[in-house]
Each structure stands twice: as C-alpha cells, then as structure tokens.
VOGU-3710 file (C-alpha; in Angstrom, 3 decimals, decimal comma):
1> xxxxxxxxxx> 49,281/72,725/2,918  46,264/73,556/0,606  44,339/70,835/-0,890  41,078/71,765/-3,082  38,155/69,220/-3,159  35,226/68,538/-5,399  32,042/68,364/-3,756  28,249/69,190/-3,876  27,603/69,704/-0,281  31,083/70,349/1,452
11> xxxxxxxxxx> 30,439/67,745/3,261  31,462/64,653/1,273  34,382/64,518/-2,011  31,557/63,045/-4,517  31,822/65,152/-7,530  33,416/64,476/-10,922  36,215/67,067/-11,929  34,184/67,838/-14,916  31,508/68,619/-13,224  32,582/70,610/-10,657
21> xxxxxxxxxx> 31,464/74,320/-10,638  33,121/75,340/-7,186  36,474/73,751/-5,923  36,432/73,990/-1,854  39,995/74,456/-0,652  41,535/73,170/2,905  44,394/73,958/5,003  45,608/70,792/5,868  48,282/69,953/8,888  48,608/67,440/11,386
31> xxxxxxxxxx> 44,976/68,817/13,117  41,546/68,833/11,464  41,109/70,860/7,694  40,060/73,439/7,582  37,700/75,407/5,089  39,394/78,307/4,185  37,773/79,891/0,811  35,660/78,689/-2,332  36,856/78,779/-5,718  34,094/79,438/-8,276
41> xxxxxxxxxx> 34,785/78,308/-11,450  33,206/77,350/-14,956  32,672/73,936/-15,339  35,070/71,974/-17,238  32,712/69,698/-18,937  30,215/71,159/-21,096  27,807/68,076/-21,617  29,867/67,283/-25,080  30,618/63,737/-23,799  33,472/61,225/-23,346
51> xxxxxxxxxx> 35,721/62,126/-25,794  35,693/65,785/-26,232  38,911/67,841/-26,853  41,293/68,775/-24,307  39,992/71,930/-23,093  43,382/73,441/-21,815  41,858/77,314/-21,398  39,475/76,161/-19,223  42,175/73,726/-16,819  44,551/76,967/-16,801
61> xxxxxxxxxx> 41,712/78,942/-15,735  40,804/76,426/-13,086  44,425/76,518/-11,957  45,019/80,260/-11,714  41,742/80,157/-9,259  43,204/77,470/-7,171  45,972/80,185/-6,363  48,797/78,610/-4,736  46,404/75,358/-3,849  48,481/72,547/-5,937
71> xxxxxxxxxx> 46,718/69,493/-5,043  43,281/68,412/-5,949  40,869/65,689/-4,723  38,328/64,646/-6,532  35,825/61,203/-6,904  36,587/61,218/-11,022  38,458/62,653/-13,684  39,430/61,568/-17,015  43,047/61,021/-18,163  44,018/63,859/-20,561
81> xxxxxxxxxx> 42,376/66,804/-18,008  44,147/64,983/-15,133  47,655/65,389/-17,396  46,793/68,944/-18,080  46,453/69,545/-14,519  49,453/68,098/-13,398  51,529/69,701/-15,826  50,341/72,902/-14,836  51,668/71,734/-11,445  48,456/70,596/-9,962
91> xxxxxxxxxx> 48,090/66,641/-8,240  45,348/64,816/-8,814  44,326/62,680/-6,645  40,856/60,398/-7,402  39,479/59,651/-4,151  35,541/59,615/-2,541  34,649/59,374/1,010  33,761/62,154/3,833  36,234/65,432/3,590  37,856/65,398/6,867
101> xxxxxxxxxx> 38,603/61,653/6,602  39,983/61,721/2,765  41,633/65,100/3,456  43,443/63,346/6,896  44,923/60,333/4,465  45,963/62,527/1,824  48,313/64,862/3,819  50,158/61,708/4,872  51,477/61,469/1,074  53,216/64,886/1,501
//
C-alpha cells in the first residue's frame, strides 16, 4: 500500500498539510516502509490565513501527483481541505511522531 507523508526532514511526520511543499510517499506492508519517490508540489496554503477559500485546483493538483497513493499522513490540516481530499478519494489521517513508527500503526487500519 502507498501512504504519502508530510515532513521537513523525512525523518519525522511534523508538517502541516498546508504547508507542505513535497509529499514523501511509502510502500507500506507488514516489513519496514519504504521511501519510494517524492512528490513536489505547490503549497496549498499561501500565507492568506485561517479562513481562506477552499482552494480545490490546488487539492486536485496535489492528488493527481500523489498518483495512485490514496492515503495521506500528516501532523495538521484544516477541515474543508481534509473534505476535499477525501472526496477526491484521498484519507487523511492527522498524526505526528517518527515515519517508520506512525507509518507501522497506520497500515494496521487497512
């Protein structure tokens, strides 16, 4: 299974969605994940603030680069991008902590 992460040192899932300019995606089994590409992609907040529209070019875009990745874990992400994302048919799943351990718990909910 593919699962993307947020994070700004591949070592740790500690980035907000929002911020996130790269998306580092796993294969994930029983064994240990494994890094298999990076995902550049434009961040989805621009510095407009809480409360800025839904920016639904931007999560499709995000999506399309994911590829056939359809779950994301992240540390934070607001409410109406998470919807977005899931009804493009990505999960989103708001967790922090080391990759390999997060990434380990995760599978178990598939």
């Amino acid at each position: 299974m593919l699962i993307a992460v947020t994070s700004s040192d591949g070592k740790h899932i500690d980035t907000h969605f929002g911020k996130a300019d790269r998306f580092l995606v796993y294969e994930v089994s029983t064994g240990e994940p494994a890094l298999l590409y990076e995902v550049q992609v434009p961040r989805y907040c621009d510095g407009a603030g809480p409360g800025h529209d839904l920016m639904a070019d931007k999560l499709a875009a995000i999506t399309t680069g994911l590829g056939a990745c359809r779950v994301v874990v992240t540390a934070m992400i607001g409410e109406s991008p998470k919807e977005e994302m899931e009804r493009l048919g990505v999960d989103i799943i708001s967790l922090n902590g080391p990759v390999a351990d997060v990434l380990k718990e995760v599978i178990k909910l598939y």
